[in-house]
Z-matrix of the N, CA and C atoms (Angstrom, degrees):
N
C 1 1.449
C 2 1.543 1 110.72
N 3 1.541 2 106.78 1 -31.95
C 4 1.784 3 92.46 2 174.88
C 5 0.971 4 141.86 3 -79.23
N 6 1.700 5 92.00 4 -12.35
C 7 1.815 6 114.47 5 -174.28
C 8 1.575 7 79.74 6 -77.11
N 9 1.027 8 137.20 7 -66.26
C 10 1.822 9 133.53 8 -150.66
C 11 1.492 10 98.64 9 -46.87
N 12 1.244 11 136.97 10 -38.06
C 13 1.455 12 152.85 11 -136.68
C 14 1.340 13 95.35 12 -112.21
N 15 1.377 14 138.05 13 -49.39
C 16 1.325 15 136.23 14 -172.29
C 17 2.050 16 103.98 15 -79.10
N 18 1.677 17 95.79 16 -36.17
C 19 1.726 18 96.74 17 177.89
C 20 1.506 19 111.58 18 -63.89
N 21 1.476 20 116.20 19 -40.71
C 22 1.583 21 119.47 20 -166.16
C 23 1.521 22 89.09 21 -78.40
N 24 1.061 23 136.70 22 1.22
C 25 1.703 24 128.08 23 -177.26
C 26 1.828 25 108.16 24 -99.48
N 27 1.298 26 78.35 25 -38.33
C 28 1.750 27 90.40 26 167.55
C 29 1.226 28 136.73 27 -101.20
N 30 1.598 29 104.64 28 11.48
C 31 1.520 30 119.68 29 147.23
C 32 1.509 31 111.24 30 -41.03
N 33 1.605 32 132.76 31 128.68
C 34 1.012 33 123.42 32 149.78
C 35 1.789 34 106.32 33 -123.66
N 36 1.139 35 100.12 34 50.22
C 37 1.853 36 94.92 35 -168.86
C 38 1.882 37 88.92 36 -91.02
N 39 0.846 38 141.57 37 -27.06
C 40 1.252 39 131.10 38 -172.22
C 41 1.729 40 111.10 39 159.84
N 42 1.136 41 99.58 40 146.89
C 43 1.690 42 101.28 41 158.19
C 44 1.198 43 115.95 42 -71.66
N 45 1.321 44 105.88 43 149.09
C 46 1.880 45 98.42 44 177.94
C 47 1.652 46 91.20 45 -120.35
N 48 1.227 47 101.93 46 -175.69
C 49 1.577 48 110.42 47 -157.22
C 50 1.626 49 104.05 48 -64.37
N 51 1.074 50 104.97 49 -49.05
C 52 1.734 51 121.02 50 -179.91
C 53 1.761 52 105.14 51 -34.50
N 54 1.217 53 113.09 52 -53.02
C 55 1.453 54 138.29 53 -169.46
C 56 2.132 55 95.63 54 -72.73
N 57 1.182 56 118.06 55 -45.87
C 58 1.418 57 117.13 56 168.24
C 59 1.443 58 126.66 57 -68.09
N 60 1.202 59 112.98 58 -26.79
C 61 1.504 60 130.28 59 173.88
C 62 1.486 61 114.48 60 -58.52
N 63 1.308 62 89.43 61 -55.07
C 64 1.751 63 113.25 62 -172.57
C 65 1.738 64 109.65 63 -66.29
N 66 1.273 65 109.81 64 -35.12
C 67 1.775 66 124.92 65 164.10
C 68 1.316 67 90.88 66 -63.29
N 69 1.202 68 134.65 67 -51.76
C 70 2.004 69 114.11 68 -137.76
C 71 2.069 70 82.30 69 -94.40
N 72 1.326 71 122.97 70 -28.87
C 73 1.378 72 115.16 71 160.95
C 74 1.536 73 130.19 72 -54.98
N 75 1.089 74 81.30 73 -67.61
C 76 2.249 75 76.33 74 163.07
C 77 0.979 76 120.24 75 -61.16
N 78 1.436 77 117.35 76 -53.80
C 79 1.969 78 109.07 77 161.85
C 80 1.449 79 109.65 78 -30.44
N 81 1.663 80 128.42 79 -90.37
C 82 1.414 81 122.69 80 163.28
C 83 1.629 82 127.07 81 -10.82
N 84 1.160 83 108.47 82 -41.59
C 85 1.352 84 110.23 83 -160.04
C 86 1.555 85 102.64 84 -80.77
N 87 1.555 86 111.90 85 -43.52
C 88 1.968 87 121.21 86 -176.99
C 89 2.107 88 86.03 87 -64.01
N 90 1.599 89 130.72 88 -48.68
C 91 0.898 90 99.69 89 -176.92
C 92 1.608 91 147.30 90 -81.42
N 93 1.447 92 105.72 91 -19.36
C 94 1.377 93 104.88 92 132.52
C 95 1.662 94 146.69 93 -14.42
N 96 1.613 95 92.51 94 -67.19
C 97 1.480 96 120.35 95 167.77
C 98 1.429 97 110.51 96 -19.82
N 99 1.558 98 80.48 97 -86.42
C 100 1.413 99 122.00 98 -163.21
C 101 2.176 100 109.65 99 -78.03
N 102 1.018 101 109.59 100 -25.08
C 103 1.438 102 123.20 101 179.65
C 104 2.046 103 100.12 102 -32.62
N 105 0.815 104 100.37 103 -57.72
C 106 2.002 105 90.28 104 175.45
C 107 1.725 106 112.95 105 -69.82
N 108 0.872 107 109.39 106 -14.72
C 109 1.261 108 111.28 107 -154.35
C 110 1.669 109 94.83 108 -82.52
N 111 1.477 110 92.88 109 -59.69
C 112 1.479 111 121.96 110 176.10
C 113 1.559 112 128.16 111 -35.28
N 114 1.835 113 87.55 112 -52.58
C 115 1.602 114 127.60 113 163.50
C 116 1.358 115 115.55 114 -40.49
N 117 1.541 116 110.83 115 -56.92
C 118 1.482 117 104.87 116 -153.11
C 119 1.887 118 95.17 117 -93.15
N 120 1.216 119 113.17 118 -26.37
C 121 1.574 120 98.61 119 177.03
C 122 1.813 121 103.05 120 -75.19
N 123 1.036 122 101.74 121 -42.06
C 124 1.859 123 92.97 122 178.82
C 125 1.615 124 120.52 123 -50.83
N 126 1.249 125 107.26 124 -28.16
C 127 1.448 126 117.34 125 171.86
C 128 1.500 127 115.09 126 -83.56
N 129 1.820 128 127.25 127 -24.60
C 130 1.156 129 112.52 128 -178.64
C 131 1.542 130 110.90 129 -75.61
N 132 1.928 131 101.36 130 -37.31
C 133 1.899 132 112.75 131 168.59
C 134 1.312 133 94.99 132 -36.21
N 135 1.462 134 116.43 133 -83.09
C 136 1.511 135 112.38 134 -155.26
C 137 1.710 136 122.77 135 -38.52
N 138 1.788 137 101.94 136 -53.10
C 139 1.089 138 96.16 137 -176.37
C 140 1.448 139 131.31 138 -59.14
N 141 1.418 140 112.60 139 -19.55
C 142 1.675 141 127.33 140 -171.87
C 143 1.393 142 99.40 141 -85.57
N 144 1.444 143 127.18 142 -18.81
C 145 1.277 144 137.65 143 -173.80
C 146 1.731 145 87.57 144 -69.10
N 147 1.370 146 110.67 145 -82.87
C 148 1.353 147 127.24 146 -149.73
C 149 1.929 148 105.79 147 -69.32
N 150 1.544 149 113.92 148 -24.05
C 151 1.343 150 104.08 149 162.14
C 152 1.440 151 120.80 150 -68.89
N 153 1.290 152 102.45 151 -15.80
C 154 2.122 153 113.78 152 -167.01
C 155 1.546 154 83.56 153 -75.14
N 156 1.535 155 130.92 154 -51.52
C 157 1.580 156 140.24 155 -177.43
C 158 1.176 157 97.27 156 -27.68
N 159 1.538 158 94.60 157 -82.16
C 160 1.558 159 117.60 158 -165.22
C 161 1.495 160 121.91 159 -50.20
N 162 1.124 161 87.31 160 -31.25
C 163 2.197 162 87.68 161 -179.09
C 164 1.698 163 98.88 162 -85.27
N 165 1.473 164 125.53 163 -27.68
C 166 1.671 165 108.29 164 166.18
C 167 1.302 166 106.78 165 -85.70
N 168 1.044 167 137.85 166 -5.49
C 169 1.631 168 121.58 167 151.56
C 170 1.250 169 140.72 168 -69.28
N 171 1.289 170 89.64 169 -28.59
C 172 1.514 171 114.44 170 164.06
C 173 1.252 172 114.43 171 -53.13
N 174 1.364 173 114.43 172 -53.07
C 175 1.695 174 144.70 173 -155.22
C 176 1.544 175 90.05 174 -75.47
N 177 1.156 176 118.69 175 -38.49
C 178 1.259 177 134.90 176 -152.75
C 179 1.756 178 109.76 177 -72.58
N 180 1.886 179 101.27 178 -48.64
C 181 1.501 180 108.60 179 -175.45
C 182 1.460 181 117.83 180 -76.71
């Protein structure tokens, strides 16, 4: 049983789909997670972005 377990580990012939699925699930899954977290700093960037705009436009008229 360990030889079977150590050979399928040292397969390098390819991923098969099963093995890609399981990536695009944990991928999904950290963004889930993390999805508010992610959220609320992407929204403070933006907003400091678009007030920095607005106050040289201001500056501007």
């Amino acid at each position: 049983m360990k030889s079977l377990v150590l050979a399928y580990i040292k397969d390098e012939d390819g991923q098969t789909s099963t093995e890609y699925i399981l990536l695009v699930a944990v991928v999904a899954i950290i963004v889930f997670k993390f999805k508010d977290v992610a959220e609320t700093k992407l929204m403070g960037i933006i907003n400091k972005v678009f007030d920095r705009a607005g106050s040289l436009v201001d500056q501007m008229q």
